[in-house]
N, C-alpha and C positions, 0 to 999 in steps of 0.2 A: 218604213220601219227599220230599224236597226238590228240586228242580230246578236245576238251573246256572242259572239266571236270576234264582232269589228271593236269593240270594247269603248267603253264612253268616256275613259280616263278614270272612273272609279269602280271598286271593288275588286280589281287583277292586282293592284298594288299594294303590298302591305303595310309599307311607311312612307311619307311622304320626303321627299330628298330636299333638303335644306338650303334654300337659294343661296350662291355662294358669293362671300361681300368683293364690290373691285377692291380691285388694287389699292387704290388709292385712297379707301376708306381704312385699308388694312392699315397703307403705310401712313395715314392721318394717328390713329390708335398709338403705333410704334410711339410716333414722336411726342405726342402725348404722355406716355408712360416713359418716354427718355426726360423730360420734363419736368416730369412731378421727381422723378429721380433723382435730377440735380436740384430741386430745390429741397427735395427732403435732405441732400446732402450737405446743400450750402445751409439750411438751419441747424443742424447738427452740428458743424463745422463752427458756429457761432456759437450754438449754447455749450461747447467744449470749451472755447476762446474764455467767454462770461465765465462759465465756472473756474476755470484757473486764473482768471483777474481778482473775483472774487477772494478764491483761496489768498491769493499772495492780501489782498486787503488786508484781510481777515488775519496771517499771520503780522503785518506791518501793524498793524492795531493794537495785536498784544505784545511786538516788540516795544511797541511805544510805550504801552500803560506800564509793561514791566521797568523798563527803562526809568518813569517818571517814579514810581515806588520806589525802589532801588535808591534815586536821586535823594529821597526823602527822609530814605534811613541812614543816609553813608554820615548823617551828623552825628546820631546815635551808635556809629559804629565808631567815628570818633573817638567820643566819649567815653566808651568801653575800653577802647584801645588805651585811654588816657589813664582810666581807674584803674587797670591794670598794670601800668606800668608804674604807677606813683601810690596806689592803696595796695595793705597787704591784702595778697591775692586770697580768697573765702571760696571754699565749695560753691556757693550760690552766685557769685562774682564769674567762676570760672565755668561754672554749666551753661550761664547768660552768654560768655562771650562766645565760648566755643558752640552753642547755639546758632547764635549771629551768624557766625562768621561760614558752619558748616550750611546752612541755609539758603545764605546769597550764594554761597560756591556751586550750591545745585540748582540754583537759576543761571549759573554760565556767568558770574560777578570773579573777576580775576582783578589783581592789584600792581600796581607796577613802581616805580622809582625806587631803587635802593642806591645803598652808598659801594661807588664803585661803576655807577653803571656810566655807560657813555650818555653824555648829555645831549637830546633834543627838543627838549620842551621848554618852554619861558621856564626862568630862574630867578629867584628873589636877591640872591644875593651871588657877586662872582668874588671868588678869592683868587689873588696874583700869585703865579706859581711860576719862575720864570722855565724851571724843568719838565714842566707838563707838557704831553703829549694829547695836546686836545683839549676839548671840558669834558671833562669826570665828574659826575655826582659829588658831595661830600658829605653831605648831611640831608634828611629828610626830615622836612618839615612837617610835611602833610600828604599823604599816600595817594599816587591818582587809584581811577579806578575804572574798569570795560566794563561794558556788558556786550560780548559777543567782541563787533566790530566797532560798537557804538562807545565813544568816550563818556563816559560820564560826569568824570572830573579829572583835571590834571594832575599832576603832579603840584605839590609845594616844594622846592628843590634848593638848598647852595648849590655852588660850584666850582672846582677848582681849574684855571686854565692857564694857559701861559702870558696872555695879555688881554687890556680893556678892548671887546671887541668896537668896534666904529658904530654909528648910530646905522647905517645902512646895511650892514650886517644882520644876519639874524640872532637873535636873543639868544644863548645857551641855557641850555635847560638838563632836564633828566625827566625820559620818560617811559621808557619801555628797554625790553630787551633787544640787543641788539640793532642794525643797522636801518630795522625794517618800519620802526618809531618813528614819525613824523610828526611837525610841529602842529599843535590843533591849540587853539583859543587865543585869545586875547595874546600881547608880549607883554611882560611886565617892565614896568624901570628896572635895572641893576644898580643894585648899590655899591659904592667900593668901600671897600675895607682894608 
């Protein structure tokens, strides 16, 4: 028989001690949760990627739609631009135009070729100036037009320069302001005059 003193492993203890995991189960767990870590992080890492591709879609989308709109009016801007200059100008004529015009300006629609400006866009028509410094604008035909970065339409442009340029040459035109205008669309024939 046993004694209350030699103790049978139960009832002297009040909680039982919690077997303690190896090592190697510990450091199995670590790497595990180092694991799921980096892939929570590399999913993350991608659906931040997606959503900022998405974004930029998303705004090239409505660059584009805006752009194709804009394209659709600049005839009707035209034509305003036309009635205005050749009908006498009416209250209702000049609410229409400045409408128009105040409209596209706060969609980001800016206009460029004027008389004067330095020429880089194809030109419809070149005039011989033997004293010209360059090709200069001289007349506008037909107004280009931006939206943002994006051309929308060129310039209609004369121009006045010192000589017929060579067929390998580039075209003289009028397009923008400044040096920073570069040639965009088709080249037109020049005509002499």
């Amino acid at each position: 028989m046993r004694s209350a003193f030699q103790g049978d492993g139960g009832g002297t203890r009040s909680s039982p001690v919690p077997a303690r995991k190896p090592s190697s189960e510990l450091d199995q767990l670590r790497r595990l949760v180092q694991e799921r870590t980096a892939d929570l992080q590399r999913v993350k890492a991608e659906y931040d990627t997606y959503r900022k591709r998405v974004r930029r879609d998303r705004l090239a989308v409505r660059e584009i739609a805006a752009a194709n709109v804009v394209r659709a009016l600049l005839p009707v801007l035209d034509a305003t631009d036309r009635a205005c200059a050749n009908e006498p100008l009416t209250p209702g004529l000049r609410d229409i135009a400045d409408s128009l015009r105040e409209q596209l300006g706060s969609l980001g629609v800016t206009s460029f070729g004027e008389v004067g400006d330095r020429s880089t866009q194809p030109a419809t028509t070149h005039h011989v100036a033997p004293e010209a410094d360059g090709f200069v604008c001289s007349a506008v035909l037909r107004p280009g037009y931006r939206l943002g970065e994006n051309l929308l339409r060129p310039a209609t442009v004369e121009v006045t320069g010192s000589a017929q340029p060579t067929r390998s040459a580039p075209a003289p035109g009028c397009g923008g302001r400044g040096s920073s205008a570069r040639p965009v669309g088709p080249r037109l024939p020049l005509g002499r005059s």
